[in-house]
N, C-alpha and C positions, 0 to 999 in steps of 0.2 A: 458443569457441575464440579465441587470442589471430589478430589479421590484420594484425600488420603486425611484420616483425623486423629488427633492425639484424646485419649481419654485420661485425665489426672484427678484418681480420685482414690483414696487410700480404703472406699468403704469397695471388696471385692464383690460383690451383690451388684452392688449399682454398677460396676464396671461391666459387669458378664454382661446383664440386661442391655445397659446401651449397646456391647458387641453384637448384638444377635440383633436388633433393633436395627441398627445402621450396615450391619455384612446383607441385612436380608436386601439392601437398599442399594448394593454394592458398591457398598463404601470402602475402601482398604485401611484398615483399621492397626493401630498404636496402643499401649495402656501403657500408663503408668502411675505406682501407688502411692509414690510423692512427688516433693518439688524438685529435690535432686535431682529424682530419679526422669524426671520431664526433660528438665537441661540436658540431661547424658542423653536422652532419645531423638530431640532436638538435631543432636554433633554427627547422626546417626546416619539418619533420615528424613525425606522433606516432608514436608508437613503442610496443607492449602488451611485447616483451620483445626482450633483449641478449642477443645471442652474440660474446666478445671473447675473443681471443688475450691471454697471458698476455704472451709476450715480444713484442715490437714495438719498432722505433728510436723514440727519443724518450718520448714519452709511453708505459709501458708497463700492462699490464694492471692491476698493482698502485695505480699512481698514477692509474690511469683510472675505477677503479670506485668512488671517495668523491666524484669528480665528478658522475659520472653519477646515481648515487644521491641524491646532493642537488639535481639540474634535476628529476629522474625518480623521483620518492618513490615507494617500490611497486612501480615497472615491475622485475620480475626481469631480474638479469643473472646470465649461465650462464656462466662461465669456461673456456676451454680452453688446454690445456697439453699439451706430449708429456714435461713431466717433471713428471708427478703424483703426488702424496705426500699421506700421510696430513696432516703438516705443512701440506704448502700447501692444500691444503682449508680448513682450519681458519683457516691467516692471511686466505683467499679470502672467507668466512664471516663470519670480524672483520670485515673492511674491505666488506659489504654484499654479497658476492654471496650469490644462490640457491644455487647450483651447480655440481660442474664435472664437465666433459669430458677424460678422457687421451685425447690421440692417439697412436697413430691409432683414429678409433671409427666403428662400425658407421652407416649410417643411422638402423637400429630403433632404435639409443642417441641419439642425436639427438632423433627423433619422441618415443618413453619421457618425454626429462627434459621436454620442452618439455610432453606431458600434464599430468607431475605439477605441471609450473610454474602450469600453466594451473588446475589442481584447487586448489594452493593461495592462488593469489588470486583465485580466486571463493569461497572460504570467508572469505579475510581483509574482501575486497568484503561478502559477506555478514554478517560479525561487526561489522564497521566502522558498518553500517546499524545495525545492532540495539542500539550503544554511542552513535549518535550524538547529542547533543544535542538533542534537541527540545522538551524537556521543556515550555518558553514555553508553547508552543503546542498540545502536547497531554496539557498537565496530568497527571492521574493515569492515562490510559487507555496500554497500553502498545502497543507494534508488536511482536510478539513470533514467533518463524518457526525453526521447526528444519524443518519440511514442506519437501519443495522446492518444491513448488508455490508458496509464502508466499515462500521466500528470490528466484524467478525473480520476484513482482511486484514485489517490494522491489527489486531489481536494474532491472527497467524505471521501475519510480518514478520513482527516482533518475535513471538516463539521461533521464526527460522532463520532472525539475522544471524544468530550466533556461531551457525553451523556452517561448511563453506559449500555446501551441497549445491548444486544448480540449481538456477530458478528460472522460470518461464512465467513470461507475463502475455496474458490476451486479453483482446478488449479492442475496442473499438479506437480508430483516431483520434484524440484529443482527449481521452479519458486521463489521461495523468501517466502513464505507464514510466515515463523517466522520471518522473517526482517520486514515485516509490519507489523505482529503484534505488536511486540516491538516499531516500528515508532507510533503505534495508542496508544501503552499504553505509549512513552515518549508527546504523543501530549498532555495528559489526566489529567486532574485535580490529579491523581490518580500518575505521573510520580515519585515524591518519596516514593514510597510504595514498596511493593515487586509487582514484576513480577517473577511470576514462569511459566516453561515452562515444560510438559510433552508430552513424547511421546507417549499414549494410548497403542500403538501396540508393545512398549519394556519391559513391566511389567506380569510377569508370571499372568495369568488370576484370580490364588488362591489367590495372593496377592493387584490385585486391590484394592479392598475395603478397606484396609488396609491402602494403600498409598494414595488412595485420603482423607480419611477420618479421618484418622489415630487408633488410638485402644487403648482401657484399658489393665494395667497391667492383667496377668494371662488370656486375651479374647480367646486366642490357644495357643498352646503346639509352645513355643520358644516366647511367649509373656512376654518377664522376667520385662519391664517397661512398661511406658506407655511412647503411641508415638503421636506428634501430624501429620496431615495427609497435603497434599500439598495443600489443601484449606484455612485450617488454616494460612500454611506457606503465602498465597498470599492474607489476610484477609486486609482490607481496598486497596487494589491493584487487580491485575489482574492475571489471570492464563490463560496459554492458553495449550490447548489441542488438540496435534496433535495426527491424524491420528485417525479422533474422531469415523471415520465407522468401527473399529475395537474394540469397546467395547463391551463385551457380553452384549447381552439382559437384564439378571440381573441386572446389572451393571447402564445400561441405565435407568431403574429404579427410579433408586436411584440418579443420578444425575437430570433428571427429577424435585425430588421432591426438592431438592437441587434451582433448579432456580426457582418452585413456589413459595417456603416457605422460600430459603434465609436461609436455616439451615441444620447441616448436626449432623449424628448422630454417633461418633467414634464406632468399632466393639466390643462390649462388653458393651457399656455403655447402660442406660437407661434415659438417658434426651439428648436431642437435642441440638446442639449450633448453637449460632446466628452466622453467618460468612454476612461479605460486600465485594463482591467478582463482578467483573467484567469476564466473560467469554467469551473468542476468543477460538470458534473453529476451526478449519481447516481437513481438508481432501482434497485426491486423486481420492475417490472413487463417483461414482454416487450414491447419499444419495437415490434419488427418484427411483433408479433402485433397490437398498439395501431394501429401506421399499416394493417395490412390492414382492422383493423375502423373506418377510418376514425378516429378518435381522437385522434391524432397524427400532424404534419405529415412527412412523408418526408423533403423540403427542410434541417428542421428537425434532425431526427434522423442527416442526415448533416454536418452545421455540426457538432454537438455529438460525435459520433462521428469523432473526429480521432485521439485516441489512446482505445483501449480499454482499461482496467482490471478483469477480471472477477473481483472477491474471492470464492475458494471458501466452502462453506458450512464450519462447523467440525468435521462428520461424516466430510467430504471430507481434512481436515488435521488428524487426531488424533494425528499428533506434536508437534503444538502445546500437545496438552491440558496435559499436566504444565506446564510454563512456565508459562501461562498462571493455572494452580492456586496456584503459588507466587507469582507476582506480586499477585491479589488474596489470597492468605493474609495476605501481609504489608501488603498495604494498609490491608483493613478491622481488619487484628491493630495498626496503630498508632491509627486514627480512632477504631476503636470501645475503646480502650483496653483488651484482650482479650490473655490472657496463651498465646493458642495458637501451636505455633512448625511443627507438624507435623503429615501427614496420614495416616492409616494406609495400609496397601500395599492393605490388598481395599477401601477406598474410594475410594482413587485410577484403581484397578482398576475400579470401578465407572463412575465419572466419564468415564475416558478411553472403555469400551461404549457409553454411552446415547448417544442418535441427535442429539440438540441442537436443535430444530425450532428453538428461538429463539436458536440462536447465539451468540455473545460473549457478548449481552446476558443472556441466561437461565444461561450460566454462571459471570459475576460475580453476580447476583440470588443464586444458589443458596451460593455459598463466601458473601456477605454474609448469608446468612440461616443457615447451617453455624456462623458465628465467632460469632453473637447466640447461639445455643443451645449453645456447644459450654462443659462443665463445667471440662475441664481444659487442657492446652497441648496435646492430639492430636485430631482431627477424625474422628473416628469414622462408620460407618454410620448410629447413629443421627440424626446430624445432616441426612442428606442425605431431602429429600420421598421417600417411598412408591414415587413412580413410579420412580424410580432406582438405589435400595434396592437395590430388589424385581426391577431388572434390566429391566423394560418399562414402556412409558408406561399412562399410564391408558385412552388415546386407540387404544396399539393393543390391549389389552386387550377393549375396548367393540366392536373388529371383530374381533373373532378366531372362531375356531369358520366359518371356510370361508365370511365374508363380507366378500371382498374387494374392495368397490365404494368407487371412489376419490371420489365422489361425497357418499356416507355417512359416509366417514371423515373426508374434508373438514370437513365439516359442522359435525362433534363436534369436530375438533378447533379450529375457528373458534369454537364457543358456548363453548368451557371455556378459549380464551384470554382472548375478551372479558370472561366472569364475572369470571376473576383481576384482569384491568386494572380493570374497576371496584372491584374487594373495593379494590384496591388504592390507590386514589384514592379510597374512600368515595363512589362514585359518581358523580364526575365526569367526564365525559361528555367535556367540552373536553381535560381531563387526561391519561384513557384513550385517546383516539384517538390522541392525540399518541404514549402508551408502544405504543402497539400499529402506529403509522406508519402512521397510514390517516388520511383526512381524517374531519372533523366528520359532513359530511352522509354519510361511507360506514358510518359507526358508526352513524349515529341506522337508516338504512337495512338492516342486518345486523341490529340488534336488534330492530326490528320483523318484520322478515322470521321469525329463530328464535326472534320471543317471549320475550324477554327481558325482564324489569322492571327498574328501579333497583334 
């Protein structure tokens, strides 16, 4: 809801009435008795949306509202007039306004236009994100949101690139969590600086410290120079830190002191350096189920929990699916030099049903592996895996017939991930863990546990 409105109307009567009218609605409310006197309130104060009198001494509605419009790009202004015409609407229209009001008019007509105001610039807000430039920085991966779920994160994104507060991102695998982060660091005062992105849970545990921090020559045996650490690397910029529930305890520490004090201290050295470092976390894991089982620091977990971003899973936001189908149509339809332009309707049909365990991620894999197999310029059934097809997973298939143990199902669907990540990597072990977002030793660990060979 818009909170803050300018009243510009030189009759005091009508002013009081709209204040008492719109404060009862809790609105936070502005007057002013001319045009001038708008402009000064304007330089002032911000202002989400204008209500101005057409006639007025001096400066009148007409000459007021290409002013206003140009300080106030976006902010809707609603015109009122007791001599309304089809005509003046139309010139109102021309010259930037939203809207108008004939006098004399109801409250409920007041409250009305002011909704609709409000409805269409959270859409234009919303389309304005989804058009904006980002491209730099998040390459081919798109931000893509008809869901309102998707359009309300995208809207708080935005209101918290500006500020260098910590952000924590949760969500599921594959939902996008480095695509927004990159979206919040290109939204950011900060967008040409570096952006550095790590993985937490891909860096052998000995050499953490090392790598975020970086290290004095001779600090350990194979320390033959000195290195700087990926803090430094992303100093007046941003660093984001994935898979953040997988850093030792140690470790946690030390970043800790890192966002109180804004300095970090290379492995060997004895003075501390100042670093300006905006920090995006993210994780998979339940941070608050992590600190009860001791795991992770509480201390910690509330530094990094400054602004929350929780990205839905994509079974959660399957308004998105389409969009999203088109965007990788036309990706892999340019890279992989592939003459497909279009998807049929019962397999889009299909796409937008299936549950998505792996998310973004497994529905670009599947339209990338659709456009390799697809014969002609239309994306057919056949192109899409068995499990999809066919309308169920393979996974819930293998529990079905009334064995509904979440335990079991787990299980099966952990050994038939990891299988693919290795087919996938030709059995690379470092490879896989990383496409699967788990650390090295939690894969070597999983596979021995369900018996797994190379």
């Amino acid at each position: 809801m818009f909170e803050r409105i300018l009243i510009v109307d030189d009759d005091d009567a009508l002013r009081e009435s709209l204040e008492l009218v719109l404060a009862a609605e809790g609105y936070e409310l502005a007057s002013a008795a001319s045009g001038m006197q708008a402009l000064e309130r304007i330089e002032s104060m911000p202002v989400d949306v204008i209500l101005c009198d057409l006639r007025m001494p001096g400066l009148d509605g007409f000459d007021l509202i290409p002013q206003l419009a140009a300080r106030l790009p976006g902010v809707p202004i609603i015109l009122m007039s007791a001599h309304a015409t089809a005509d003046l609407a139309i010139e109102a229209m021309r010259r930037g306004a939203y809207d108008y009001l004939a006098k004399p008019f109801q409250p409920s007509e007041v409250l009305l236009t002011l909704r609709k105001a409000h409805e269409r610039e959270r859409l234009r807000r919303a389309n304005q994100l989804l058009k904006r430039d980002v491209s730099r920085a998040l390459g081919e991966r798109p931000i893509v949101a008809a869901s309102q779920v998707m359009i309300d994160l995208l809207e708080m994104l935005e209101r918290t690139a500006t500020f260098k507060a910590t952000v924590l991102l949760t969500g599921e695998s594959g939902t996008g969590k480095e695509v927004l982060a990159r979206a919040l660091h290109a939204q950011s005062p900060r967008r040409d600086e570096p952006f550095v992105a790590v993985n937490s849970g891909a860096i052998p545990e000995q050499l953490l410290e090392s790598e975020f921090f970086g290290h004095a020559k001779g600090a350990f045996t194979g320390a033959n120079r000195a290195r700087r650490g990926l803090f430094s690397e992303a100093n007046r910029g941003s660093i984001f830190l994935d898979e953040i529930g997988e850093l030792p305890l140690a470790l946690q520490v030390k970043l800790l002191r890192v966002l109180q004090e804004e300095e970090i201290r290379p492995v060997g050295e004895s003075k501390a350096q100042q670093v300006d470092v905006r920090v995006i976390a993210a994780t998979a894991r339940d941070l608050e189920a992590e600190i009860a089982a001791g795991r992770f620091r509480e201390d910690l977990y509330y530094r990094l929990n400054v602004i929350h971003l929780h990205v839905p899973a994509l079974r959660d936001r399957r308004k998105d699916i389409p969009l999203l189908v088109d965007h990788f149509l036309a990706h892999f339809r340019d890279t992989l030099g592939k003459p497909v332009r279009t998807i049929a309707d019962d397999t889009l049909a299909k796409l937008t049903g299936y549950h998505w365990p792996g998310n973004v991620r497994e529905l670009e894999n599947v339209i990338e592996r659709a456009v390799i197999l697809a014969d002609g310029d239309r994306l057919t059934l056949r192109e899409l895996p068995d499990s999809i097809a066919s309308g169920c997973s393979k996974e819930a298939a293998e529990s079905s017939g009334g064995d509904f143990a979440l335990r079991r199902a787990r299980r099966t669907f952990e050994i038939q991930m990891i299988r693919r990540a290795l087919s996938a990597t030709e059995g690379n072990r470092t490879h896989a863990a990383k496409l699967l977002e788990i650390s090295h030793r939690a894969l070597l660990y999983k596979m021995k546990d369900y018996g797994i060979k190379d």
